[in-house]
N, C-alpha and C positions, 0 to 999 in steps of 0.2 A: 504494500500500500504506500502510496508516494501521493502527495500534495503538488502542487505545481508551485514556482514562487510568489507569484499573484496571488495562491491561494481560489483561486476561481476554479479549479479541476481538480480532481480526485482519480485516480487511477488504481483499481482494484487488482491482483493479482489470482489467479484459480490455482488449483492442482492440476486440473484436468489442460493446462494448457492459453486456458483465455482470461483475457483481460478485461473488465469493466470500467466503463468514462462515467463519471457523476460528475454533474456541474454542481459550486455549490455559491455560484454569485447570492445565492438568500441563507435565511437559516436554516432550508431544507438541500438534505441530497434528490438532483432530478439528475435519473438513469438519461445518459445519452445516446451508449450505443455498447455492444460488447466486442470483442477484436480478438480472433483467432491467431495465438504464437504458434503456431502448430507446421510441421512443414509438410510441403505437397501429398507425398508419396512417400515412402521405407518404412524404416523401423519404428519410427518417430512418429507417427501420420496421426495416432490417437492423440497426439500432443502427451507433452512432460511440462513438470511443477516450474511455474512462475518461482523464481528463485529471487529477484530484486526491478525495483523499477526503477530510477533515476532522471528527473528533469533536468534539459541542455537548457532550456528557460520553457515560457508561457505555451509554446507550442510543439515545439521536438520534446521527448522523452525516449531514453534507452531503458528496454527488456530484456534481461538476460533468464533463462531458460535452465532448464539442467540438462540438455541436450547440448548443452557446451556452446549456445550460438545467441550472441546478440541483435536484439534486431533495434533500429531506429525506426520509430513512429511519430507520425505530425498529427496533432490533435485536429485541425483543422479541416483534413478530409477521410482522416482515421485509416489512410494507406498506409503497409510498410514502404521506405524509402531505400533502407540500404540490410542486409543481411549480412553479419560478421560468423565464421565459423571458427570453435578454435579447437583446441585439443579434448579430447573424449577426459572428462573426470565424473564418476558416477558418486562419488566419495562425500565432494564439497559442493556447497552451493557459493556461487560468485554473485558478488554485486557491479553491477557496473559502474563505471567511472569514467571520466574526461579530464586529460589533463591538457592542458592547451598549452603548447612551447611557445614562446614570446622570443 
């Protein structure tokens, strides 16, 4: 479960794979829409547990998976944008992060 910085988004994590948007511009949560981290086809297709979610700001946020794979998503039309794979660890859960070299 991750906030946005504006605090206006809410982003839910599942076991089963998918992720849930609540807007929360009031003092209620209103469901936006849900979003499948889940990949095409393999082994994987049922989806694996939401391991961390992480806002880049107001409308990008990073998924990372326990399928070892981060995916970048934009709040704005609730598409994946970009697909990170890395090495198989069935062990730990990762969170994601962004360091930015200056």
């Amino acid at each position: 479960m991750s906030f946005s910085p504006s605090g206006n988004l809410l982003v839910v994590g599942h076991v089963n794979g998918s992720c849930v948007l609540y807007e929360t511009a009031t003092l209620k949560l209103t469901y936006m829409t849900q979003i499948d981290c889940k990949n095409r086809q393999g082994k994987y297709a049922t989806g694996r547990k939401v391991a961390g979610i992480t806002f880049l700001n107001d409308v990008e946020f990073l998924v990372a998976t326990n399928d070892s794979s981060v995916r970048l998503y934009s709040a704005e039309d609730k598409e994946q944008k970009v697909k990170f794979k890395g090495h198989f660890n069935d062990h730990l859960q990762m969170t994601p992060s962004v360091d930015i070299a200056r």
